[in-house]
C-alpha positions as CSV (number, residue, x, y, z in Angstrom):
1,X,-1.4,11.2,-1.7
2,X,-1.5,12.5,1.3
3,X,-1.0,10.6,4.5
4,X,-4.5,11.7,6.6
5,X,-6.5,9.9,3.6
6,X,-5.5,6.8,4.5
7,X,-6.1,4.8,7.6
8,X,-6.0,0.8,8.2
9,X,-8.4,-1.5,6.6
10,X,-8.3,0.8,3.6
11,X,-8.0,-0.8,0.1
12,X,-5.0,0.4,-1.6
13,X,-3.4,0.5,-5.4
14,X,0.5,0.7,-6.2
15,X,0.9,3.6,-8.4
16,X,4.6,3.5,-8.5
17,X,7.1,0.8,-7.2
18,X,10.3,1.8,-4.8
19,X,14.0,0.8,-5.7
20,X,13.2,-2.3,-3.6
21,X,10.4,-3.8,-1.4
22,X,11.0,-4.3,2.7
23,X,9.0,-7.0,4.1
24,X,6.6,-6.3,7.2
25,X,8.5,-9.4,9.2
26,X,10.1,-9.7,12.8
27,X,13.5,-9.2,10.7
28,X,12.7,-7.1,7.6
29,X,14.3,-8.5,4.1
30,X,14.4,-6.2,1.1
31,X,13.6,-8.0,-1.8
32,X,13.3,-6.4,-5.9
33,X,10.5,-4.6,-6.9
34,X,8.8,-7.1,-9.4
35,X,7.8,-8.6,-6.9
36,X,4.4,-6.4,-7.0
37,X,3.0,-5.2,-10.3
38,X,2.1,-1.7,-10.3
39,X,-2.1,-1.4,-10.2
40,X,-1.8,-4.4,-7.5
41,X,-4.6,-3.6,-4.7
42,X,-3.9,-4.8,-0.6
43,X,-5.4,-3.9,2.2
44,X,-3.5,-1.3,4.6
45,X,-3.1,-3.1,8.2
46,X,-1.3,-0.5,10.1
47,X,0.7,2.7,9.8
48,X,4.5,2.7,11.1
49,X,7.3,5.0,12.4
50,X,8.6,6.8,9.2
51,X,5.5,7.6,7.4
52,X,5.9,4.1,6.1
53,X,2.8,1.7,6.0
54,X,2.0,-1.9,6.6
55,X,0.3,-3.2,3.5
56,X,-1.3,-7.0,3.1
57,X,-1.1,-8.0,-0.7
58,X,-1.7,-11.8,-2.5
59,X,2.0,-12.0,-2.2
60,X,2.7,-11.3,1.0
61,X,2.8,-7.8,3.2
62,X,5.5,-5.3,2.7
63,X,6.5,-1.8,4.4
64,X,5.3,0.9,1.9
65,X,5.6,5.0,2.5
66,X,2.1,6.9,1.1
67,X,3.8,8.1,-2.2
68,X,3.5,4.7,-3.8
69,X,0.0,4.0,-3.0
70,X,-3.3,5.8,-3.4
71,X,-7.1,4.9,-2.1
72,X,-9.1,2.7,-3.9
73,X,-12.8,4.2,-4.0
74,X,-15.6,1.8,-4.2
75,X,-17.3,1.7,-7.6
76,X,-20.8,2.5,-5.8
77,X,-19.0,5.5,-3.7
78,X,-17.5,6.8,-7.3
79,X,-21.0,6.8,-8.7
80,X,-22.4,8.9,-5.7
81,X,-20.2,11.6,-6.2
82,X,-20.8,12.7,-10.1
């Protein structure tokens, strides 16, 4: 996905997971990937040096770079455009 289609408050999906998840705290901890299920949706809160992104899930908010997410378009946006 590319990086300019995203911006914060955007609803997001994990399409693939990384080696291991970072957490978005003070003092970052890495913890396993299961921690997320791939399809999982959060809301993007901000974008970070790297490329990576600052993403709120139900289990907590974790550094993510574009290539694991892509935008979640509204079902009434999706219906517009056929």
């Amino acid at each position: 996905m590319d990086a300019s289609e995203i911006t914060a408050g955007c609803q997001v999906r994990l399409i693939n997971r990384p080696p291991y998840l970072k957490t978005a705290d003070p003092m970052p901890m890495l913890r396993p990937p299961d921690i997320l299920a791939i399809g999982e949706e959060g809301t993007i809160v901000d974008r970070r040096p790297g490329n990576y992104w600052r993403v709120r899930f139900a289990r907590g908010v974790f550094l993510l770079e574009s290539q694991y997410l892509e935008k979640v378009v509204p079902p009434e946006l999706s219906k517009e455009e056929k």
